[in-house]
PLY file of the C-alpha trace (Angstrom):
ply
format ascii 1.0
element vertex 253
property float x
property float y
property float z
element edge 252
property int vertex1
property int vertex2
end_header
7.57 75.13 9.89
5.88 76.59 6.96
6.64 75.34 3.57
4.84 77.92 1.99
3.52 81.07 1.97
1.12 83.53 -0.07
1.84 86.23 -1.74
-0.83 88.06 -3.83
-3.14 85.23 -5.22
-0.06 83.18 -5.62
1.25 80.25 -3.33
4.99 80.18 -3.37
7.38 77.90 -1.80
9.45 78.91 1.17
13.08 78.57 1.94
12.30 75.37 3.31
9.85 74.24 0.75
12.39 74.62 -1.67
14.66 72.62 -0.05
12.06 69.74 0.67
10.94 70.00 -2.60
14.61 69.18 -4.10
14.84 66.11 -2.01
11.96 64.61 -2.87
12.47 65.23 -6.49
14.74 61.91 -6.96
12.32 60.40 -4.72
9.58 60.88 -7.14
11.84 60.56 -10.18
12.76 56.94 -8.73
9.14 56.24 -8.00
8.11 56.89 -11.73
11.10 55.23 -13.43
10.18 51.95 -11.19
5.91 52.61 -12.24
7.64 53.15 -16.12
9.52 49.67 -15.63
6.74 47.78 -14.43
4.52 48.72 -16.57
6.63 48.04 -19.47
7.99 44.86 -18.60
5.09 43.33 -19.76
6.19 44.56 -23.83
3.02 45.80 -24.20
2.00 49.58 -25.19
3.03 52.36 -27.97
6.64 52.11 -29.19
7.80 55.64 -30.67
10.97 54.93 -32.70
12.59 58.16 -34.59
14.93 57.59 -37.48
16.15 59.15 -40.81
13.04 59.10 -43.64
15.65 57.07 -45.89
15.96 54.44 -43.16
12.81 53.93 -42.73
12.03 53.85 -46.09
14.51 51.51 -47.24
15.12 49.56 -44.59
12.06 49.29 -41.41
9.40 50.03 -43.36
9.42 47.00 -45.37
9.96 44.51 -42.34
8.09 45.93 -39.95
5.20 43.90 -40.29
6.69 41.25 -38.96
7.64 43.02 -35.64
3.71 43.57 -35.17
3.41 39.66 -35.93
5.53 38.48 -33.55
4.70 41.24 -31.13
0.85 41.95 -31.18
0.34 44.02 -28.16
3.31 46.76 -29.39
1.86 49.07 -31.26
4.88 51.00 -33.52
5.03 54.75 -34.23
7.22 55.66 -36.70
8.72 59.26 -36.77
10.68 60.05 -39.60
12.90 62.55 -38.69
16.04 64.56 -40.39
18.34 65.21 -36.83
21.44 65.62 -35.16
23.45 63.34 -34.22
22.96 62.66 -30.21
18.89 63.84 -30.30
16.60 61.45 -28.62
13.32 63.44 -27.32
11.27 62.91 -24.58
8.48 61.84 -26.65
10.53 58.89 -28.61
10.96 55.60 -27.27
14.60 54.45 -29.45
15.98 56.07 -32.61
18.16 54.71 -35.20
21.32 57.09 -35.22
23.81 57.66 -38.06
27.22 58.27 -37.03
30.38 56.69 -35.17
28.41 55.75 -32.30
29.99 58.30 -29.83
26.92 59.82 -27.88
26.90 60.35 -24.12
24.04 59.45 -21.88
22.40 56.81 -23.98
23.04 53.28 -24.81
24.40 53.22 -29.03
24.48 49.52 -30.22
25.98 49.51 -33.63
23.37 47.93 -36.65
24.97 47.51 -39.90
28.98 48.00 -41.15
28.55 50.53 -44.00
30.33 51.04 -46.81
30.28 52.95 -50.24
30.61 51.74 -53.70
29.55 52.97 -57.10
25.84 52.14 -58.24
23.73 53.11 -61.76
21.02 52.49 -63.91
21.81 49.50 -66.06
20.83 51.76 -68.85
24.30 53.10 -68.53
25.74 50.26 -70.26
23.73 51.23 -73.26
25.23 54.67 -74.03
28.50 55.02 -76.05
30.18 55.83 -72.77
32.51 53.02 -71.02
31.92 52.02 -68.10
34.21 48.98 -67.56
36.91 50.07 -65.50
37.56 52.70 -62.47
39.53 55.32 -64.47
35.93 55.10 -66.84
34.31 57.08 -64.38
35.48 59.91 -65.62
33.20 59.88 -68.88
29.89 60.04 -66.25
28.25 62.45 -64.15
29.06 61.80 -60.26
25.84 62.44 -58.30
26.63 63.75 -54.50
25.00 63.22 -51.52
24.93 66.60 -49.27
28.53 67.63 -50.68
31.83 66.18 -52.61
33.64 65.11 -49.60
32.17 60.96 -50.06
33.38 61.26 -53.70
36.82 62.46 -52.95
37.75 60.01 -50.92
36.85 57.35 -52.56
38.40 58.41 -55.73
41.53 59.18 -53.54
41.75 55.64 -51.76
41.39 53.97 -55.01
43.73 56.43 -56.87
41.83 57.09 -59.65
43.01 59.78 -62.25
41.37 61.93 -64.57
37.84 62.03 -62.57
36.91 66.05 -61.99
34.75 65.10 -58.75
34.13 69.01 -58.59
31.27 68.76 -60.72
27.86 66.91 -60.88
24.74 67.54 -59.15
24.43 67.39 -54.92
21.60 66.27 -53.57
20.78 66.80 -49.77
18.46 63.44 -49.32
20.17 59.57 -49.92
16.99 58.92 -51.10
17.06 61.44 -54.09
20.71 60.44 -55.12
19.24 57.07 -55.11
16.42 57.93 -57.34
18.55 59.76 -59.63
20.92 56.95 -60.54
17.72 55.00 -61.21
16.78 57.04 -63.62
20.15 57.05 -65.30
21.02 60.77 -64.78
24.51 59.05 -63.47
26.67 57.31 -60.90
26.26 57.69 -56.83
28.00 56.59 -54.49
25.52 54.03 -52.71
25.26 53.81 -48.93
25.32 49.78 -48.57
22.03 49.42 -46.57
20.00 52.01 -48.48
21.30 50.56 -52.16
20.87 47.42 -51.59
16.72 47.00 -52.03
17.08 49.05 -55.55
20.27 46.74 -56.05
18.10 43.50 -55.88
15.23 44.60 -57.75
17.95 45.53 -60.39
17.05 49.28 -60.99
20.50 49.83 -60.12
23.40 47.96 -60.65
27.25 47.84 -59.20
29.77 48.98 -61.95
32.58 48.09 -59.99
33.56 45.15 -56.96
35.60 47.79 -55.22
34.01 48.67 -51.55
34.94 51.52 -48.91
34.25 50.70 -45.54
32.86 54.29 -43.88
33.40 54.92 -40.32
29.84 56.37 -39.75
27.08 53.24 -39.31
23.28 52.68 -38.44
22.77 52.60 -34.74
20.08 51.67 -32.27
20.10 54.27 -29.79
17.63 54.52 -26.13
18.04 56.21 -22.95
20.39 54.01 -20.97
17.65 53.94 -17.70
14.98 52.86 -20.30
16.81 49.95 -22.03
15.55 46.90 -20.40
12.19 48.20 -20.90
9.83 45.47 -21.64
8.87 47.01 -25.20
12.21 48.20 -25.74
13.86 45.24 -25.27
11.56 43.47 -27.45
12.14 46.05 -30.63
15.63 45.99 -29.94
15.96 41.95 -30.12
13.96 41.77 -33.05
16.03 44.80 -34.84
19.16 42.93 -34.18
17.87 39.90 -35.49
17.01 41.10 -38.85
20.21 42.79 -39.00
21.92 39.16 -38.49
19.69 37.76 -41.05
20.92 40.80 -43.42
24.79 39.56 -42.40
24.10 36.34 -43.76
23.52 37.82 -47.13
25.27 41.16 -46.59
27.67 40.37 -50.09
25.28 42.02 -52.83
27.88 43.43 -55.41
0 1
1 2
2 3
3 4
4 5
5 6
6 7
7 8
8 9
9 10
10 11
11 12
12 13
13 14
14 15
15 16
16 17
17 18
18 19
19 20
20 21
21 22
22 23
23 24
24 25
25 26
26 27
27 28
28 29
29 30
30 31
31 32
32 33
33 34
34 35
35 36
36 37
37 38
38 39
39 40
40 41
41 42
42 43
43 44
44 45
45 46
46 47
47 48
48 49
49 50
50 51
51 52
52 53
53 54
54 55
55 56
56 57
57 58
58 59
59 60
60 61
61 62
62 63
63 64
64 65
65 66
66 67
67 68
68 69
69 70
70 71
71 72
72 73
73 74
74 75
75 76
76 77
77 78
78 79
79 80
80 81
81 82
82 83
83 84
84 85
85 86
86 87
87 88
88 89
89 90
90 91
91 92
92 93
93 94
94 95
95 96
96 97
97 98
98 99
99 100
100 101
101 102
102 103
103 104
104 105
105 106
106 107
107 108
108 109
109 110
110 111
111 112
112 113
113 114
114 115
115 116
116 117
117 118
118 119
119 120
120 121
121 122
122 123
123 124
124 125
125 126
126 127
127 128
128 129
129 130
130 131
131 132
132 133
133 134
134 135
135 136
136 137
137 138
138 139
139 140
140 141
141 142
142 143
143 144
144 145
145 146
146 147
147 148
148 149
149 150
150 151
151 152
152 153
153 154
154 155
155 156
156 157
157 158
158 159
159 160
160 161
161 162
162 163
163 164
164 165
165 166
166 167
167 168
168 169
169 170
170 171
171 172
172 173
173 174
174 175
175 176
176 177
177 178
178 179
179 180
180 181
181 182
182 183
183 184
184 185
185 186
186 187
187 188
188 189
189 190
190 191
191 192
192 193
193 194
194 195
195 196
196 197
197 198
198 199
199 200
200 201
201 202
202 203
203 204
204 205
205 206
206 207
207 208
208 209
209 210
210 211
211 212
212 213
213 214
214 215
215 216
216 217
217 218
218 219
219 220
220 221
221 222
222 223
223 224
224 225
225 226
226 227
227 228
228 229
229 230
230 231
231 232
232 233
233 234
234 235
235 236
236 237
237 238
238 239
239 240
240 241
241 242
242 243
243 244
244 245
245 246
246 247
247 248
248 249
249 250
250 251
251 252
């Protein structure tokens, strides 16, 4: 039985090659999943973990020392990426997602409950504008992440009148609103988990105690045959442990 056969310089495969070749494509699939899984189980190796720049800006970056502490033969690679929700390439080990956790094919464990409530420079309180109640809002520039649509409905589920939430600057980066209330050019709508550091070093403040709970949220996100990977299960204990310790404390307004 031939399994191949020449055909100019080249060697192709034969009707039968193919067809050996397909079945022993799982074989060899299975053989390097099990090799990936040994050699993993002992948490030890490169850990590529993709995520949104303002995520990892505001949030890993700052703790991640302490994954390397506790973990000294992981190294961390952190890829800063604006995506899709649902893309997880071959070359990254988990991401952080940013949605409603609906993604086929991979295993979505949800991080931190978000929700959305005014933030500012304190320097706000020293203009002649007021800022003491809801309705005050509409005396201030609204700054906009990516479009009006956050805005609206929070103005709507609070039923606040007289706020023209069709003007004000739109910014496509969290990061940049962020930076712009800071610097007092008006009021954003903070993501909880991104505010929060710039919160308690008091660049910006909380106008208001009213909250919206959004129904997008911070996930951790790996291939579902990858999960109980040595190194992956070690990031993905400690992530979830910092997010607890974040729970504990999670009332900053």
């Amino acid at each position: 039985m031939k399994l191949f056969m020449r055909k100019n310089r080249s060697l192709l495969l034969t009707d039968e090659g193919q067809s050996y070749f397909l079945d022993l494509k799982e074989i060899f699939r299975s053989l390097q999943d099990a090799t990936e899984r040994l050699v993993a189980r002992g948490a030890k190796g490169t850990i590529t973990v993709a995520l949104p720049p303002s995520f990892a800006i505001q949030w890993l970056v700052p703790r991640i020392s302490r994954f390397s502490q506790l973990n000294p033969d992981i190294d961390v690679r952190i890829k800063a990426v604006d995506f899709d929700e649902g893309f997880l390439s071959d070359d990254v080990d988990v991401a952080i997602y940013y949605g409603r956790g609906k993604w086929s094919g991979v295993v979505a464990e949800k991080l931190h409950t978000e929700y959305l409530t005014p933030v500012c420079s304190p320097l706000l309180f020293q203009s002649n504008k007021p800022l003491s109640q809801l309705d005050d809002l509409r005396h201030h520039v609204l700054l906009h992440d990516s479009s009006r649509e956050a805005w609206k409905g929070w103005i709507k589920q609070f039923n606040i009148q007289g706020v023209n939430v069709n003007h004000g600057p739109i910014f496509s980066h969290s990061m940049l609103i962020l930076q712009a209330a800071a610097l007092g050019q008006g009021i954003a709508l903070g993501h909880s988990v991104l505010a929060r550091p710039e919160i308690e070093s008091g660049r910006l403040v909380c106008p208001f105690e009213e909250k919206q709970i959004t129904n997008n949220a911070y996930y951790f996100v790996c291939q579902q045959s990858q999960a109980e990977l040595g190194k992956i299960a070690a990031f993905r204990q400690w992530l979830m442990e910092q997010v607890r310790e974040d729970q504990q404390d999670e009332d900053f307004v």
